[in-house]
C-alpha positions in Angstrom: -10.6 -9.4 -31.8 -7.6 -8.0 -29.9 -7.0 -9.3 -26.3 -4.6 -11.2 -24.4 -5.0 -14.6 -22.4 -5.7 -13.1 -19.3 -9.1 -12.0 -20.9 -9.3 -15.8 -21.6 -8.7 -16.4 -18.3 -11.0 -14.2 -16.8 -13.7 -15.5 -19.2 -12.7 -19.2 -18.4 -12.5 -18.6 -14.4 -16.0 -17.4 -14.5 -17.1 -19.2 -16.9 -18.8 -16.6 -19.0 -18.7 -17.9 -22.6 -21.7 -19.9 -24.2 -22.2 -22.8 -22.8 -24.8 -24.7 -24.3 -24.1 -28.0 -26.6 -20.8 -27.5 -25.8 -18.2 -29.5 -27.8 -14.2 -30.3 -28.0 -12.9 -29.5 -31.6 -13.4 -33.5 -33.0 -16.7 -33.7 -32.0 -17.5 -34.8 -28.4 -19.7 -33.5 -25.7 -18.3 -31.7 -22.9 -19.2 -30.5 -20.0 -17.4 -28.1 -17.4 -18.2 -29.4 -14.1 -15.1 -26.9 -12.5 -13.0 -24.9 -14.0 -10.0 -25.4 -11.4 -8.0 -23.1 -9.9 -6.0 -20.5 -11.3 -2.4 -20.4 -11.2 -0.2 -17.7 -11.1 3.4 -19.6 -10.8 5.2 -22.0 -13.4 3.1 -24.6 -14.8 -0.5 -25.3 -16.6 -2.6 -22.4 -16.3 -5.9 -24.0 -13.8 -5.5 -26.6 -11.5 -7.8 -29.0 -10.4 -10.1 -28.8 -12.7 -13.2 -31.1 -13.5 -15.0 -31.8 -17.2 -16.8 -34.6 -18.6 -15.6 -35.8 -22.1 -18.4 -37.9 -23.2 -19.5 -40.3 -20.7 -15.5 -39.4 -18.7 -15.1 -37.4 -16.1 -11.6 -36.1 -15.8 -9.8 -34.4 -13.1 -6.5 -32.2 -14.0 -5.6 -29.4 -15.5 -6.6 -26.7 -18.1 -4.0 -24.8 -20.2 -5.4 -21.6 -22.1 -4.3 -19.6 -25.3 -5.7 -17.5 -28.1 -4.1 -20.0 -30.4 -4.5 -23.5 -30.2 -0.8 -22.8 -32.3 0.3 -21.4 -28.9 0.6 -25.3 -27.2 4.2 -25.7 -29.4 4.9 -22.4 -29.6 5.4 -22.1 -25.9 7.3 -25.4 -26.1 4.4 -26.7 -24.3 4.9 -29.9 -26.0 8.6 -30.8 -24.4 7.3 -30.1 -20.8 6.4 -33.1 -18.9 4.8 -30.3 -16.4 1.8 -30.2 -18.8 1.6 -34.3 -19.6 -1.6 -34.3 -17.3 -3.3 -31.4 -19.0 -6.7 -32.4 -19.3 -8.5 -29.9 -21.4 -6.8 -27.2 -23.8 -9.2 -23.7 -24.2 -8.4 -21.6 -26.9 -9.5 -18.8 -28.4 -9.0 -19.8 -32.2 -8.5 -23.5 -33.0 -5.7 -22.9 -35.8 -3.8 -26.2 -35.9 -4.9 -30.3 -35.5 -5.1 -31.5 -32.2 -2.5 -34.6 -33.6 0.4 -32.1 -34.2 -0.3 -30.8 -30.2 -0.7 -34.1 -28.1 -2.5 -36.9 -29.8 -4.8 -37.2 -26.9 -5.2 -34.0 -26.2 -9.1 -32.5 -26.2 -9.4 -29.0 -27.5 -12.1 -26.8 -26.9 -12.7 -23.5 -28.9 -14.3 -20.0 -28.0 -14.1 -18.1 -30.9 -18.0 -17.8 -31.8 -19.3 -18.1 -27.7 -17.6 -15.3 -25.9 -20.4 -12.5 -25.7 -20.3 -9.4 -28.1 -21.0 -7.2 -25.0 -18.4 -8.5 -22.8 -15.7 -8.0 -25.6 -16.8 -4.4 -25.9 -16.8 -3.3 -22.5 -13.4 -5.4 -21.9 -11.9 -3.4 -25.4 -13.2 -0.5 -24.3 -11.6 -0.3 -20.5 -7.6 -2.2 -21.9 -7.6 -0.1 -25.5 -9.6 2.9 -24.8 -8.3 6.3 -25.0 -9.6 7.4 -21.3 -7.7 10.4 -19.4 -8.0 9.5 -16.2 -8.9 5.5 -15.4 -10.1 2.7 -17.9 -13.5 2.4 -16.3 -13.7 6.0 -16.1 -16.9 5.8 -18.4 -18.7 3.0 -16.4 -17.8 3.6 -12.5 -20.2 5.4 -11.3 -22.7 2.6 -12.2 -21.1 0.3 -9.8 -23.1 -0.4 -6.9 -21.6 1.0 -3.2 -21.9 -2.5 -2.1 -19.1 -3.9 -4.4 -17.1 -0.5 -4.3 -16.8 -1.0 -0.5 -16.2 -4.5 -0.7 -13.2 -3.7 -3.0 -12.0 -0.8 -1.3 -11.6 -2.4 2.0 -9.6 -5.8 0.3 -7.3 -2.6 -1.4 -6.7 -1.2 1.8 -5.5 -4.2 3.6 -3.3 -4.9 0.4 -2.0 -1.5 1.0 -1.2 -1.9 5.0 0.2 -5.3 4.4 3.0 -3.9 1.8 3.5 -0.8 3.9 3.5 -3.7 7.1 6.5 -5.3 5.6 9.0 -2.4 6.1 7.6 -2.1 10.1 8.3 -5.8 10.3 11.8 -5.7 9.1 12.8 -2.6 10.9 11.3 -4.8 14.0 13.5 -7.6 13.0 16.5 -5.5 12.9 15.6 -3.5 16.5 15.6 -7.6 18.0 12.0 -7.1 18.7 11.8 -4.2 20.1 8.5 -2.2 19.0 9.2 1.2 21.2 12.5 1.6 19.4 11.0 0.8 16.1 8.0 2.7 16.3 10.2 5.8 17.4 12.0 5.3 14.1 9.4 5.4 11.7 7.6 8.1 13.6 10.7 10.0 13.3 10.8 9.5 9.2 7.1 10.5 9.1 8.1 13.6 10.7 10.4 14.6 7.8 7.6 14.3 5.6 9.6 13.1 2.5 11.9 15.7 1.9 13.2 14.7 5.5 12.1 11.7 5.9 15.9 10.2 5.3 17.9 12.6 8.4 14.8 12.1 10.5 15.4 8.3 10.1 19.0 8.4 10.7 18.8 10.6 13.9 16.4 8.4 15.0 18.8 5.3 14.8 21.6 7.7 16.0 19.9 8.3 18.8 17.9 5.2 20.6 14.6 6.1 22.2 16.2 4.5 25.4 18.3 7.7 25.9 16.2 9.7 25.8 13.8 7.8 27.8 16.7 8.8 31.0 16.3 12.6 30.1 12.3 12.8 30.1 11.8 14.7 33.4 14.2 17.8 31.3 12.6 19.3 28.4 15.7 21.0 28.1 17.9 17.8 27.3 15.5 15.9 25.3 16.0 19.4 23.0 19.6 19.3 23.3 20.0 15.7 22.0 17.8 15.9 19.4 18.9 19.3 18.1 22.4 18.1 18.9 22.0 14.7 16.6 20.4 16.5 14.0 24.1 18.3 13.8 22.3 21.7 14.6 24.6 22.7 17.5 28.1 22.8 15.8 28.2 26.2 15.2 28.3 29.4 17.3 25.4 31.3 18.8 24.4 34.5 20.1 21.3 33.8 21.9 21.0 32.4 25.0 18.7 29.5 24.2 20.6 27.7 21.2 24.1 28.3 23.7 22.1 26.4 26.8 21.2 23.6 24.5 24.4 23.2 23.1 26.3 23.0 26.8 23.7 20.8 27.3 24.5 18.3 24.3 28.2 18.5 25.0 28.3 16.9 27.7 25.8 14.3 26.6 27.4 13.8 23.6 30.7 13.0 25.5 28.2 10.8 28.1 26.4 8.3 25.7 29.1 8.7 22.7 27.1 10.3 19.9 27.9 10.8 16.6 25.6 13.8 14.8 24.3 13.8 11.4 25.7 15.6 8.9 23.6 19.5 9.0 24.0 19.2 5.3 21.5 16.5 4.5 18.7 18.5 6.0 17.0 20.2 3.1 15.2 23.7 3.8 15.0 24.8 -0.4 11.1 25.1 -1.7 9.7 24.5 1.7 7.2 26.8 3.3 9.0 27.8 6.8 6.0 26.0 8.9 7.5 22.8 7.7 11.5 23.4 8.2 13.4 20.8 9.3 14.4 23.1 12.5 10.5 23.4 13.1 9.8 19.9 12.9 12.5 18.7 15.1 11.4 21.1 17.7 7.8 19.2 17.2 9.6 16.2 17.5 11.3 16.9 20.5 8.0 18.5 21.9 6.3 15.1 21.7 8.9 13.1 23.1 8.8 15.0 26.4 5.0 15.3 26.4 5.0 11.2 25.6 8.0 8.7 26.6 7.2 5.1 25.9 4.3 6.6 23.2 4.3 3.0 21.5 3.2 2.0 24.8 0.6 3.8 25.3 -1.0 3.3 22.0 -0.9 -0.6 22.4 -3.1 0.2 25.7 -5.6 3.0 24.8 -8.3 0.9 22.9 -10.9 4.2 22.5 -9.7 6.3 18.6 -10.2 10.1 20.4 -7.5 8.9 23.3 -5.2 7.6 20.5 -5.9 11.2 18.5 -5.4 13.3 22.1 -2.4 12.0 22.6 -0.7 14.3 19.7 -2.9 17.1 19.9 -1.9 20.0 21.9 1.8 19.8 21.5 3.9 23.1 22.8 7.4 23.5 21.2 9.6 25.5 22.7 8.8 29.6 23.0 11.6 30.2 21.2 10.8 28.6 18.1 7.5 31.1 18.2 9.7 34.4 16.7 12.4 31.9 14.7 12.7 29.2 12.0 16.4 28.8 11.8 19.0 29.3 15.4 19.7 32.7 15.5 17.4 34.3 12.7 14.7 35.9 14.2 11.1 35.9 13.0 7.5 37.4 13.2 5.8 35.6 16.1 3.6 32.7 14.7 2.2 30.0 17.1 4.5 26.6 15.8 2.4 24.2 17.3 1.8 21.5 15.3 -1.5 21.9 12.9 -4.3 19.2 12.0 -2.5 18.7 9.1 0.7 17.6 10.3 -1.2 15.4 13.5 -3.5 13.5 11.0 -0.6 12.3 8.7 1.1 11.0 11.8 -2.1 9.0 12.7 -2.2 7.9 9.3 0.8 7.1 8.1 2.7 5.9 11.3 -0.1 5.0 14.2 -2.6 3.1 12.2 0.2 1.3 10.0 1.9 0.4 13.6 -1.4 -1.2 14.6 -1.9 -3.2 11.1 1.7 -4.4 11.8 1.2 -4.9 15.3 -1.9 -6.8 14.7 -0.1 -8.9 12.5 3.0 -9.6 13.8 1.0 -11.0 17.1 -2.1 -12.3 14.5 -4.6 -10.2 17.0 -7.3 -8.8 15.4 -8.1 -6.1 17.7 -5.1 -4.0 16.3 -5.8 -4.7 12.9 -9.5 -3.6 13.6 -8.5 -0.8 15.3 -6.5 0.6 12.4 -9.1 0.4 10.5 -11.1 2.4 12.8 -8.8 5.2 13.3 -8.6 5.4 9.2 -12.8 5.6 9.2 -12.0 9.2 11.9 -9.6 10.6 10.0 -11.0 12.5 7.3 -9.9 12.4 3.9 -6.7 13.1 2.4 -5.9 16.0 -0.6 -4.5 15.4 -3.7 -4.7 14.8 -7.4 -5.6 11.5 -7.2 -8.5 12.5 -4.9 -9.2 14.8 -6.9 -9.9 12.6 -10.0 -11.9 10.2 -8.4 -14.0 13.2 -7.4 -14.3 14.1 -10.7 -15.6 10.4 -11.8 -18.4 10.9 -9.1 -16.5 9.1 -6.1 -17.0 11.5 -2.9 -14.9 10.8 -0.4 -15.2 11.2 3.5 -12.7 9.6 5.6 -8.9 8.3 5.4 -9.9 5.1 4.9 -11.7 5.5 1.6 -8.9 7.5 -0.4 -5.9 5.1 1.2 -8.2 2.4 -0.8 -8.3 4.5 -3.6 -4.9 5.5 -3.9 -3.5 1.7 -3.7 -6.5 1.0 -6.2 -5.5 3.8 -8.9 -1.2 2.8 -8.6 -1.0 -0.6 -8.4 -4.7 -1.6 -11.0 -6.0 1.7 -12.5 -2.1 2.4 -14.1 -1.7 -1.0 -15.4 -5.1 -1.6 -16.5 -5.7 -5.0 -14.0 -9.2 -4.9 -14.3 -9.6 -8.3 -14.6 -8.4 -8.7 -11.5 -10.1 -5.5 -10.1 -13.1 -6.2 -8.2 -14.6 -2.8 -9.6 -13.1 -3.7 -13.1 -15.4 -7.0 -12.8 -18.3 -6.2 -11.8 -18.6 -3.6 -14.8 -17.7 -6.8 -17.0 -20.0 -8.5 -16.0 -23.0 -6.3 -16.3 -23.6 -8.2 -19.7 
């Protein structure tokens, strides 16, 4: 049999190996009355574990291997950390208990692990699927357990993403306008731009232009000005107004521009131009000051939606996507598209973070209710899951399923996949 102790785990945890007239390797009843906890750090394998040895029952712990040869080879015996090892599992019972610990009970698996269990857990680890290892088998999972699983995925997924929120929070001294205005900012660059959207953000504090929100023309100015848009020379009479404008502001609050150069335009369809997004960017800043605000307030999902649909840029920007090159007329509003990937991936992760941060459930909740709205993402992932018979409707189903195929699918966790067990386990 090929397999590796975390199979032996997994078998252990649950306890699904034979367990009738159990016996340790020299002879003695025994009987599991808990397997213990498992532990992932330093140390002996379970914890807290309970058996009866005879007429004893001990309390300790449990340390597992495929090879009861395993013990010295792991220098097992020279740790005092495993003196109060109560029971050793192994797979193949290869060396005398006397050469391990002289007190030491072993008990063996080879002949009670079931045929049927090995096969499906050889099939998903060795395999040679295409797409996932239970590609074969998933469909026969019950939508009840996927659910289950998706949802605990998803929240794994918000709290890694949570953890960048919470340091740029830490850094902003608490401030969750500024540092939601960041990371909307870095979402609006997509992630080609995602980078100089970020650093004009931090360039340019939400607090300034909170003074200029009555002017459309100013809030324009700065951020077209920090962007480092409005260093060169123009001929049109918009681009020349914003750059007076940004000038004197400039001189006014100090600003330093970013460098033009770091804003990437190559292989990008002209809809999505860093010039076009800013001017969405600026669009929504005049239509919303204090937006993080707002959202903390609204507690019904279309309100939280409204409050980016409908944004105007500037009628310039309808017959241009670059200062001074002009263009075919086409409406630059900001498409479905572009509105539901800033619900998704800065409003709803704000609200995890939110909701976490200040350990109110409400906010994670509602997260989790804006993901059910928004409908369901496009991609190859998606796509494959499709394939394996997994339809998906909403935003909250294929964020699940892209944290479940990158972080368990690709490196074959199944044992610790809630999908991956439940096909196991169908024995």
């Amino acid at each position: 049999m090929l397999f590796t102790e975390d199979f032996l785990y997994y078998v252990w945890k649950f306890r699904l190996f034979d367990r009738t007239a159990l016996k340790t390797t020299a002879g003695e009843d025994i009987e599991i009355l808990n397997p213990g906890l498992q532990n992932t750090n330093a140390g002996p394998d379970f914890s807290n574990a309970r058996v009866k040895i005879g007429n004893t029952i001990w309390a300790g712990n449990v340390e597992i291997h495929v090879a009861a040869s395993d013990w010295r080879k792991h220098g097992h015996h020279h740790d005092k950390a495993y003196d109060n090892v109560v029971l050793h599992v192994v797979y193949k019972n290869d060396i005398p208990e006397t050469l391990l610990r002289r007190d030491l009970p072993t008990l063996e698996l080879a002949e009670r692990i079931p045929a049927e269990l090995y096969s499906r857990y050889h099939q998903m680890i060795y395999g040679n699927q295409r797409l996932i290892p239970c590609e074969a088998t998933i469909a026969s999972v019950d939508s009840l357990t996927m659910r289950n699983w998706l949802t605990r995925v998803l929240v794994e997924r918000l709290e890694k993403k949570s953890a960048l929120i919470l340091e740029s929070l830490a850094h902003n001294k608490g401030d969750w306008e500024e540092t939601f205005y960041q990371h909307l900012a870095a979402n609006f660059g997509f992630k080609v731009n995602a980078l100089p959207f970020e650093m004009l953000a931090k360039s340019l504090p939400q607090s300034v232009l909170a003074k200029h929100k009555n002017s459309p023309l100013q809030i324009e100015a700065l951020i077209f000005g920090q962007a480092g848009f409005l260093e060169e020379d123009f001929t049109e009479e918009y681009p020349n107004k914003l750059k007076t404008e940004y000038q004197f502001l400039r001189k006014k609050y100090n600003l330093n521009p970013v460098e033009k150069h770091l804003w990437k335009f190559a292989r990008m369809r002209p809809l999505n131009f860093p010039t076009i997004r800013l001017a969405q960017f600026a669009a929504l800043i005049v239509k919303s000051n204090h937006l993080f605000s707002k959202i903390i307030e609204i507690k019904e999902i279309p309100q939280l939606i409204d409050l980016f649909a409908g944004i105007e840029v500037n009628p310039y920007w309808d017959t241009h996507y670059r200062f001074g090159t002009e263009s075919k007329s086409v409406s630059k509003q900001m498409g479905e598209s572009s509105v539901n990937n800033i619900l998704l991936n800065t409003l709803a992760l704000t609200l995890f973070s939110y909701g976490k941060y200040h350990q109110q459930q409400r906010y994670i909740s509602r997260c989790l209710q804006l993901l059910e709205e928004l409908p369901a993402e496009q991609n190859n992932i998606i796509d494959d899951f499709d394939v394996l018979g997994l339809k998906t409707k909403t935003a909250f189903e294929t964020q699940a399923l892209l944290e479940l195929r990158n972080n368990y699918c690709n490196f074959k966790k199944c044992l610790q996949c809630g999908v991956g067990n439940k096909i196991l386990r169908l024995v």
